[in-house]
C-alpha positions in Angstrom: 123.5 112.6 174.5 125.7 110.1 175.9 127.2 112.2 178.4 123.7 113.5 179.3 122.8 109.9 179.9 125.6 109.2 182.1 124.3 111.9 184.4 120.9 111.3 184.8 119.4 110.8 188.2 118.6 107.7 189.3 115.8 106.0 191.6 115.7 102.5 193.6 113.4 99.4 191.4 112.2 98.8 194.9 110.8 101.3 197.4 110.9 105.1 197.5 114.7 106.1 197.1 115.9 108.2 194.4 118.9 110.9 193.5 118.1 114.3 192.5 120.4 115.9 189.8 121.2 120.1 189.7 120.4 121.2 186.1 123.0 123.2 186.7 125.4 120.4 186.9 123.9 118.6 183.7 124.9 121.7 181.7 128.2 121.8 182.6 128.4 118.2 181.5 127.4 119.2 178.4 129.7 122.0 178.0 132.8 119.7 178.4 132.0 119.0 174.6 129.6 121.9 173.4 129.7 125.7 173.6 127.0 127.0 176.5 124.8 127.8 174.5 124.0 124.7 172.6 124.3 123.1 175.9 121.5 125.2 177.2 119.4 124.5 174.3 119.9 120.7 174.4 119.4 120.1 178.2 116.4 122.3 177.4 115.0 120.8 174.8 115.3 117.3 176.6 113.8 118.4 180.3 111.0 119.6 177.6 110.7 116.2 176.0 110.5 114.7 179.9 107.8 116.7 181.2 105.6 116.5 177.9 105.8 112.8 178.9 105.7 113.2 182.5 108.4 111.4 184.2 110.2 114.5 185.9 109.1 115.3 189.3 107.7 119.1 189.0 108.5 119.9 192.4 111.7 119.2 192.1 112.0 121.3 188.7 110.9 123.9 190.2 114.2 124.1 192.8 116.2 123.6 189.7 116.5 119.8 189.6 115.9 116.6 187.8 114.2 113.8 189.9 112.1 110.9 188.1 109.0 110.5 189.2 109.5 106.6 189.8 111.7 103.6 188.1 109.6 103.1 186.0 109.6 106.9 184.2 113.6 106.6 184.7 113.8 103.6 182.0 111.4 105.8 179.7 113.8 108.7 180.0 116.9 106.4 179.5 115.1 104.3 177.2 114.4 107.9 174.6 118.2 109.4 175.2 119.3 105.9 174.6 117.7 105.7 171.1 119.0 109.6 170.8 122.5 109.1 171.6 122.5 106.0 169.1 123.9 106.5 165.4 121.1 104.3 163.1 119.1 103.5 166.1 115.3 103.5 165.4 112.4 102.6 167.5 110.4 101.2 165.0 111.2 99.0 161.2 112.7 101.0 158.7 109.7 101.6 156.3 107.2 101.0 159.3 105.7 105.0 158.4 105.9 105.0 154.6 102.7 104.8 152.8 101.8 102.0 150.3 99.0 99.7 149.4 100.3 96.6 150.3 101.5 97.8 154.6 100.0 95.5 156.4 96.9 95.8 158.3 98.4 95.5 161.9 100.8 98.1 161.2 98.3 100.6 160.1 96.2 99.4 163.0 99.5 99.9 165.6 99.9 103.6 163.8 96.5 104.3 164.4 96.8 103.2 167.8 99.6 105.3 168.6 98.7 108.6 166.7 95.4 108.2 168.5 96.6 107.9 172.1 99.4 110.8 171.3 96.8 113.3 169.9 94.1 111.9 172.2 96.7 112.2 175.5 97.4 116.1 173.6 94.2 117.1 173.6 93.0 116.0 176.9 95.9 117.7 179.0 96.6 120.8 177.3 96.6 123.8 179.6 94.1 125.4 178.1 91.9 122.4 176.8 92.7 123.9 173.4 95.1 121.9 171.7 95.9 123.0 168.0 94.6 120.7 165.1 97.4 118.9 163.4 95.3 117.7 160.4 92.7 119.7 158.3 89.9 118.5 156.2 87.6 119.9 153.9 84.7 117.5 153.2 81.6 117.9 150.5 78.3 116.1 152.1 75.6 115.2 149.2 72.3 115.0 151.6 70.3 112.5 149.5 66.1 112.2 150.5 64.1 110.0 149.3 60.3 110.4 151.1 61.3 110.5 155.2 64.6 109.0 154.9 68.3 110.0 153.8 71.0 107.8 152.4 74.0 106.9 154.4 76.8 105.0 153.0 79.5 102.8 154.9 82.8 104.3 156.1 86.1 103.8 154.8 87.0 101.9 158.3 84.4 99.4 157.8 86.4 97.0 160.7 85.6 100.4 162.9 82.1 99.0 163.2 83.5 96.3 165.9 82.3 97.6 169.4 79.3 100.1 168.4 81.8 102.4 166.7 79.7 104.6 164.1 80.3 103.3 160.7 77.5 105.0 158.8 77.8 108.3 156.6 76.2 110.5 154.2 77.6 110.3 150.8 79.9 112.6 150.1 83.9 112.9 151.4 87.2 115.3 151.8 88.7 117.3 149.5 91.5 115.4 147.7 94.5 117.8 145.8 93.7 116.7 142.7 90.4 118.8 143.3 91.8 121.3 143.6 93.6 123.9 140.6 97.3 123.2 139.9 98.7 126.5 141.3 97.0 125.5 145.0 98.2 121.6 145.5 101.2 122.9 147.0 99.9 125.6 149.6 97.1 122.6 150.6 99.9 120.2 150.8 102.1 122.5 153.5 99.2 123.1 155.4 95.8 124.6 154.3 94.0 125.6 157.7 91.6 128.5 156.9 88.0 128.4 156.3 85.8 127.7 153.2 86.7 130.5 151.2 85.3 130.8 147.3 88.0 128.2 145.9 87.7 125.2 148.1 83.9 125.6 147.8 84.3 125.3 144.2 86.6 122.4 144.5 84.5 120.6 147.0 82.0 120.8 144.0 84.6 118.4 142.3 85.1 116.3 145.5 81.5 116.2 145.6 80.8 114.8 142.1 84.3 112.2 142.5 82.4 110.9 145.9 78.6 110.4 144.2 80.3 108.4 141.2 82.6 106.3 143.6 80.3 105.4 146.5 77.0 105.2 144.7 77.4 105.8 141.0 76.2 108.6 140.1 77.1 110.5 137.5 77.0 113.8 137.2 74.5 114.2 134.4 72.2 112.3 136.6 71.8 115.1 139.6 71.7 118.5 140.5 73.3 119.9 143.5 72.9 122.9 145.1 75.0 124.0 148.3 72.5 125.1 151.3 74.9 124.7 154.3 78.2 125.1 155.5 78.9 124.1 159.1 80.3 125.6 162.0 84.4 123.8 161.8 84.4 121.0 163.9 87.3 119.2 166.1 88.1 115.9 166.7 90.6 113.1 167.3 89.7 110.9 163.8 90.8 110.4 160.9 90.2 107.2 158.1 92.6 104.4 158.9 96.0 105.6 159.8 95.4 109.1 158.8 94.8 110.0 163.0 95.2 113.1 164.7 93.1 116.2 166.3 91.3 117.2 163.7 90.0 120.2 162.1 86.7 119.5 159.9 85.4 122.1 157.7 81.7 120.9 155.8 80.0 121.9 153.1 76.1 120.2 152.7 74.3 119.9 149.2 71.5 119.2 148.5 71.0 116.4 145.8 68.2 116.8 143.2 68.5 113.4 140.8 67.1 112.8 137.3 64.9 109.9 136.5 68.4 108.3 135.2 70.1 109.5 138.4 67.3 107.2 140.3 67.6 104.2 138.2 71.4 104.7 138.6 70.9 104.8 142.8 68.6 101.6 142.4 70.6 99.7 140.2 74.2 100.4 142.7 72.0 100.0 145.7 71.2 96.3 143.8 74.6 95.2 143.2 75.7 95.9 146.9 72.9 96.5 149.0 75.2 95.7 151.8 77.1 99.4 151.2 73.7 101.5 151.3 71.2 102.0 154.2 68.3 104.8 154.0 67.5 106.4 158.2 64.8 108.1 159.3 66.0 111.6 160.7 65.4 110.1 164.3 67.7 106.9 163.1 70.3 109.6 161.8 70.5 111.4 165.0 70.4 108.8 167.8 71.6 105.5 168.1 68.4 103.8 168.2 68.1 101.2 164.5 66.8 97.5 165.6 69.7 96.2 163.3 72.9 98.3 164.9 73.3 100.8 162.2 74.4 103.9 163.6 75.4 107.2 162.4 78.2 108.9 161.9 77.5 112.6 161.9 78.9 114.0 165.2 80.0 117.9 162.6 76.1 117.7 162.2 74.9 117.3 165.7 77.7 119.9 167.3 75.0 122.5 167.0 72.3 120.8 168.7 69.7 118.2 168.1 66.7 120.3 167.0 69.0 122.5 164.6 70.3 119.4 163.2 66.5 118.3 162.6 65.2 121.5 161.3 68.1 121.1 158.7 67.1 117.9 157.6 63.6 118.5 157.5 64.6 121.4 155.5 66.2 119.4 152.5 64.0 119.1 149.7 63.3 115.5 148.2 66.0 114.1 146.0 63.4 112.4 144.0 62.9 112.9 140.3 59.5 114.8 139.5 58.6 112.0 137.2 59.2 109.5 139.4 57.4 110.7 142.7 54.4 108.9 144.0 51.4 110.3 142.6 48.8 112.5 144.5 45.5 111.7 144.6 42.5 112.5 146.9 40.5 110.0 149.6 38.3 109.3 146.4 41.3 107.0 145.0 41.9 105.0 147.9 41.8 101.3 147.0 41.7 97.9 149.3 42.9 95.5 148.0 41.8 91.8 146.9 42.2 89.2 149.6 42.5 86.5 147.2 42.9 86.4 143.4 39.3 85.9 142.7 38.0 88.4 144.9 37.0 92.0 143.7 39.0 95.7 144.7 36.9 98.1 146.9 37.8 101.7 145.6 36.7 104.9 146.7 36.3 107.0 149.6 36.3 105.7 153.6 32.4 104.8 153.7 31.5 104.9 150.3 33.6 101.9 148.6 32.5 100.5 145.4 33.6 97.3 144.4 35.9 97.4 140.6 36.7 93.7 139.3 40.2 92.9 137.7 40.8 88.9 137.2 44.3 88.6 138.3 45.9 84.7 138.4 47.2 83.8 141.9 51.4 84.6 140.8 49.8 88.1 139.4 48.2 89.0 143.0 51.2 87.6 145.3 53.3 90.0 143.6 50.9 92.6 144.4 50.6 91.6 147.7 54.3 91.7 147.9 54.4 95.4 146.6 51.4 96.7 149.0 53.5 94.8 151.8 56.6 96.6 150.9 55.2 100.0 149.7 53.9 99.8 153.5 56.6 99.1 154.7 55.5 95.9 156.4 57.5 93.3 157.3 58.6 91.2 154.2 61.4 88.2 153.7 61.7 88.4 149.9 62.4 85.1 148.0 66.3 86.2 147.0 65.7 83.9 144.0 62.9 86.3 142.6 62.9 89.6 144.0 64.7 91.9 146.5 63.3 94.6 148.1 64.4 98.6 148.0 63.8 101.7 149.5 60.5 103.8 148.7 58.5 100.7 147.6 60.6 99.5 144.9 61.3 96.0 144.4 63.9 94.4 142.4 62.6 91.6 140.0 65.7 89.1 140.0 64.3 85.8 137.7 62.3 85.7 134.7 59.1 84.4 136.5 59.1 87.8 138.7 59.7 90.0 135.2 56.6 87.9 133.3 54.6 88.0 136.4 55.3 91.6 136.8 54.7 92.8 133.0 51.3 90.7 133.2 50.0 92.7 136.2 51.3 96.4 134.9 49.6 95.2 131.1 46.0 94.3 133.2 45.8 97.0 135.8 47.1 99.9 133.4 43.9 101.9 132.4 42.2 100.8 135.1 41.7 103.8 136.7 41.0 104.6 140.6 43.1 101.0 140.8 47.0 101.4 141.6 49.2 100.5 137.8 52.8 98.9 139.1 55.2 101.3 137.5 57.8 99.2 135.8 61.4 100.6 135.1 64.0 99.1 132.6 62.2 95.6 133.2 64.1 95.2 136.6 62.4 97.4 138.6 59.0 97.7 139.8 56.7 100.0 142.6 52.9 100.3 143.2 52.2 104.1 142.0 50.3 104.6 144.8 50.3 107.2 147.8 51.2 104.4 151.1 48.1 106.3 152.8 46.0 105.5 150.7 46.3 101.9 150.1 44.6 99.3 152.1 44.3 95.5 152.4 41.1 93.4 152.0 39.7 92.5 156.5 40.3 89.3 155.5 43.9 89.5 156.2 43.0 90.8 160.0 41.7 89.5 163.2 41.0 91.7 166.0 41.2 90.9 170.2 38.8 92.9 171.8 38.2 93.9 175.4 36.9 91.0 177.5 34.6 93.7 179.7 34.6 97.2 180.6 37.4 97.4 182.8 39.6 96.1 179.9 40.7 99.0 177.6 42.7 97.6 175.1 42.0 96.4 171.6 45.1 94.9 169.0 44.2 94.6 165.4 46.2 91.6 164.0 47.5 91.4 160.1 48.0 87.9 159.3 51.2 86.7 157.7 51.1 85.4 153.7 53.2 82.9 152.4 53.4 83.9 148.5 56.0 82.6 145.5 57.9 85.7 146.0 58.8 85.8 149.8 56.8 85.6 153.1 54.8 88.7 154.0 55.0 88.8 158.0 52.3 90.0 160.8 52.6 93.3 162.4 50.0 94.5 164.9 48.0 97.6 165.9 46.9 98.4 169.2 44.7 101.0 171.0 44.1 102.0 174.2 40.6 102.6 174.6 38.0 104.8 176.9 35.2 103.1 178.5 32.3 104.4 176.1 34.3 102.8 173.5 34.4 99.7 174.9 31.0 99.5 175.5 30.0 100.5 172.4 32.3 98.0 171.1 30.6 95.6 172.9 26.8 96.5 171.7 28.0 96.0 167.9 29.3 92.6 168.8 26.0 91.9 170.6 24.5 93.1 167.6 23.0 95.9 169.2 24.5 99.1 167.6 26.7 101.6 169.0 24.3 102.2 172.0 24.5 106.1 173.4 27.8 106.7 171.4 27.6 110.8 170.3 29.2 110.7 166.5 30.0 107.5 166.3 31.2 107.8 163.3 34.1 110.7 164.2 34.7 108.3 167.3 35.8 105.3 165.6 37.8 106.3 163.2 39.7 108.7 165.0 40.3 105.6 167.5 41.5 103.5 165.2 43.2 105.6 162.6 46.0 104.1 163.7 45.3 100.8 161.9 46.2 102.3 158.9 49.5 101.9 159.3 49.3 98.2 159.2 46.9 98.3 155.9 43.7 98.6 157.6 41.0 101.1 156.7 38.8 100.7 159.6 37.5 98.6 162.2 33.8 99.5 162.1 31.3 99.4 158.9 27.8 99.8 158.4 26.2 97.5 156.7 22.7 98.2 155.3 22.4 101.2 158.6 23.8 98.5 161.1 27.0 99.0 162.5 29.6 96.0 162.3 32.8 94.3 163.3 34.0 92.8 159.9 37.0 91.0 161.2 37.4 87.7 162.6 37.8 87.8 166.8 40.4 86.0 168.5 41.2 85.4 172.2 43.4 87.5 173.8 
C-alpha cells in the first residue's frame, strides 16, 4: 500500500494539469515486494475501490491508465490508501460502530447519515437501477378499525417527524429472533432473504402479539387476529435509527378482532399517553392531508396503488367488540336533544316528533351536551381537569364531579326508552349509545343566514358554541348552495306565505339540507299546525 501510494498520479490544486500513470507500471511496483498475482489482485481491487467512488478518469482507464478526475478526488484516493497502508489507523473512534444503549445520539445520527447516503448513492447509480437489498425485514401489521378510522401508532424515530418526515404507523413491527424457534436464529442471523414461507408467518404471529402488548397493551386474551394479507416485498433505503440500508420489506396484515376487555384495554393505554395514539380516516392514511400534520407512514401499502390500498382497508372488518358496538335502531329512535336542562327531548321520526320529559340538573345535561358534541364529532376543548375526549364517542371522566355527574345521568335516562342511556365502563369511561345519525340537537343552538334575494344562492346554517363545566363545545357551520325555486320558496315561508309553487316540498327540503345533519341539525323547515316554518333565529350575512 505504501509503495502503491508513492506511485499514484498526481494533478495540479490549481488549473487543469495532471499526470497519468500506466497500470502497467503500478503492478510492477507492486511486484518488487509481492508475487504477480497478488499484485494483480491488489491494484485490482484498489482501481475497483476508485471507480465505485468515482475519482478515476474512465477515459483514461479505458487506455489502461490511472488519471484523477481532479485534486480534489486525488486527496480522497490518497486519503483511503493512506488509512490502508497504516498499521492501527482507523477513520473513525474505536467503538464508534458497536451497539449499546448508552451511544450517543449524534453518533447514531452521523451512522445514519452515512449508511444512508452510501446505500442511497448505491441504489441510485447502479447499472441496472437494481441494487441488491442489504437488510431484510419481516414485519406483522395488526390493522385496528374502530367505525371509519384505523389506529396508527408513533414510530420508533419519533425525532424523524422534523421536516414532514412520516412518523405515523399501524401497530404492529418486524420480526425479532427471539420469534422465531431456536434451530432458525442462526440461519435469520446470516441472512434470511426469502419470502414468507409457513415458519416466519407463524413467527410473525409472535411478533404480532409482542408488538400489540408493547405499543398499545394489549394482551393477547383480549383479541383475535386473523391474517387476510401479505404484500407484494417492498424496497427501500430505511431502516429505525441507525439500522439504514436498501431494504427489503416482506408484510404480513391481520386483522384485529378485540374483546370487550381488549377495548377497555385500548381506551385505558390510549388515556395514559394519548400523545402515542392517533385514529385516520382511510383518506388521512393514504395522503398527506390531517389539519394537525400527522402523516402516515405506509409507503409497502400504497406500492400497489391507491384504490387497491383503499379497497383493502375498506375491506377490514371492525375491530370493535360485538357488545360494545353502537346500537342499531330505526328513524323511529331518533332523538333531539334538550336545549337547556328544563326543556323537554323530541323523539321520534323526521316529522312526527313527540316531545318525552326527563328533568336533568344543569351539570347532568352539560355532560350530555359534551357527549352529543363528541359522539358527532364536533369541535370540543375538554376541561383536562374533568374529562378527555377519545375516539368513537368515548370520553374519559378524569375528577370525581365528572364520575357523580356521569352516574346520575346513566341512573335517570336508563329505561327511558327511545332516549339515548350513556354507557358507562369501569366508572372511567363513558359514550352516548346512540347511532351519530341519529342524534340531533334542540334549533335553539342554530342560526341560519339566508339569501338576501334571488340572485343569492347560498344558505349557512350556524351551531352556536356552549360554554359548559366540562370544556367548551365550539361552532361548526353548514352550508348549501341553493337553486332559485328554493330560494324563493325560502323566501315565501319567511314572508309567511308558504312554500309558494314548490312540487314536493317536502322531498325538496330535506334533500337540500340533509347536509345539516352533520352538524346536529334535523332540518331546516317544519310545519307547524299545516304552515310551513323557519324555526331558527336569522342572522345577517
Amino acid at each position: 500500500m505504501e509503495r502503491l501510494l508513492l506511485a499514484l498520479p498526481a494533478n495540479a490544486e490549481e488549473g487543469s494539469t495532471r499526470v497519468h500513470v500506466e497500470e502497467t507500471d503500478l503492478i510492477r511496483v507492486l511486484e518488487q515486494d509481492a508475487p504477480s498475482d497478488a499484485a494483480l489482485a491488489i491494484v485490482g481491487l484498489i482501481r475497483r475501490l476508485f471507480q465505485a467512488t468515482c475519482l478515476l478518469d474512465d477515459g483514461e482507464l479505458e487506455k489502461g491508465r490511472w488519471a484523477f478526475v481532479s485534486f480534489p478526488a486525488e486527496l480522497m484516493a490518497r486519503s483511503l490508501l493512506s488509512t490502508l497502508s497504516t498499521p492501527g489507523q482507523t477513520l473513525f473512534p474505536l467503538h464508534y460502530w458497536e451497539q449499546d444503549a448508552g451511544k450517543p445520539e449524534d453518533e447514531i445520527e452521523s451512522q445514519r447519515r452515512l449508511l444512508h447516503f452510501l446505500e442511497d448513492g448505491r441504489q441510485r447509480f447502479h447499472p441496472s437501477r437494481q441494487a441488491s437489498p442489504i437488510r431484510f425485514v419481516y414485519v406483522a401489521w395488526g390493522v385496528i378499525r374502530l367505525g371509519d378510522r384505523y389506529l396508527l401508532v408513533q414510530r420508533e424515530d419519533r425525532d424523524r417527524s422534523k421536516g414532514g418526515v412520516p412518523h405515523w404507523v399501524l401497530t404492529g413491527g418486524r420480526l425479532a429472533l427471539k420469534d422465531l424457534p431456536r434451530e432458525t436464529r442462526q440461519k435469520a442471523l446470516a441472512g434470511w432473504s426469502g419470502g414468507l414461507d409457513g415458519q416466519l408467518l407463524g413467527a410473525l404471529e409472535l411478533t404480532l402479539a409482542r408488538e400489540l402488548e408493547e405499543e398499545v397493551g394489549l394482551l393477547p386474551e383480549h383479541y383475535a387476529a386473523h391474517r387476510f394479507q401479505v404484500l407484494d416485498s417492498y424496497r427501500q433505503v430505511e431502516g429505525a435509527r441507525n439500522s439504514h440500508a436498501l431494504t427489503q420489506y416482506f408484510f404480513a396484515l391481520y386483522s384485529i378482532l378485540l374483546e370487550p376487555g381488549g377495548e377497555l384495554a385500548l381506551m385505558q393505554t390510549e388515556q395514559a399517553a394519548p400523545e402515542k395514539m392517533a385514529w385516520f380516516t382511510a383518506d388521512e392514511l393514504l395522503n398527506d392531508n390531517r389539519p394537525d400534520g400527522k402523516r402516515a407512514y405506509v409507503n409497502a401499502l400504497k406500492a400497489g396503488g391507491y384504490e387497491a390500498a383503499r379497497v383493502l382497508l375498506a375491506g377490514v372488518p371492525d375491530s370493535g367488540s360485538p357488545s360494545l358496538r353502537l346500537p342499531t335502531a330505526a328513524e323511529t329512535c331518533a332523538v333531539d336533544l334538550p336545549g337547556s336542562y328544563g326543556s323537554a327531548f323530541l323523539v321520534g321520526k323526521t316529522g312526527k316528533e313527540q316531545p318525552l320529559r326527563c328533568d336533568l340538573l344543569q351539570e347532568e345535561w352539560e355532560l350530555l351536551m359534551l357527549l352529543a358534541w363528541h359522539a358527532k364529532d364536533l369541535p370540543c376543548q375538554p376541561s383536562p381537569e374533568h374529562v378527555s375526549l377519545l375516539h368513537r364517542g368515548w370520553i374519559v371522566l378524569k375528577s370525581r364531579l365528572a364520575q357523580g355527574v356521569a352516574d346520575q345521568l346513566v341512573r335517570k335516562l336508563q329505561g327511558k326508552a327511545p332516549l339515548p342511556t350513556p354507557r358507562l365502563l369501569n366508572g372511567q369511561f363513558v359514550r352516548l349509545d346512540i347511532d351519530p345519525r341519529l342524534l340531533f340537537l334542540a334549533r335553539t343552538f342554530f342560526r341560519v343566514e339566508v339569501p338576501e334575494g334571488e340572485a343569492d344562492s347560498r344558505l349557512a346554517i350556524h351551531l352556536e358554541a356552549i360554554d359548559t363545566t366540562f370544556g367548551h363545545l365550539g361552532k361548526a357551520t353548514s352550508v348549501h348552495e341553493l337553486s332559485r325555486s328554493l330560494v324563493r320558496a325560502l323566501l315565501s315561508i319567511e314572508q309567511g306565505d308558504g312554500p309558494g309553487q314548490l312540487s314536493d316540498p317536502d322531498r325538496q327540503f330535506r334533500d337540500a339540507f340533509k347536509s345539516s345533519q352533520a352538524i346536529g341539525l334535523r332540518k331546516l323547515v317544519y310545519v307547524d299546525k299545516k304552515e310551513y316554518r323557519m324555526g331558527l333565529r336569522r342572522t345577517l350575512a
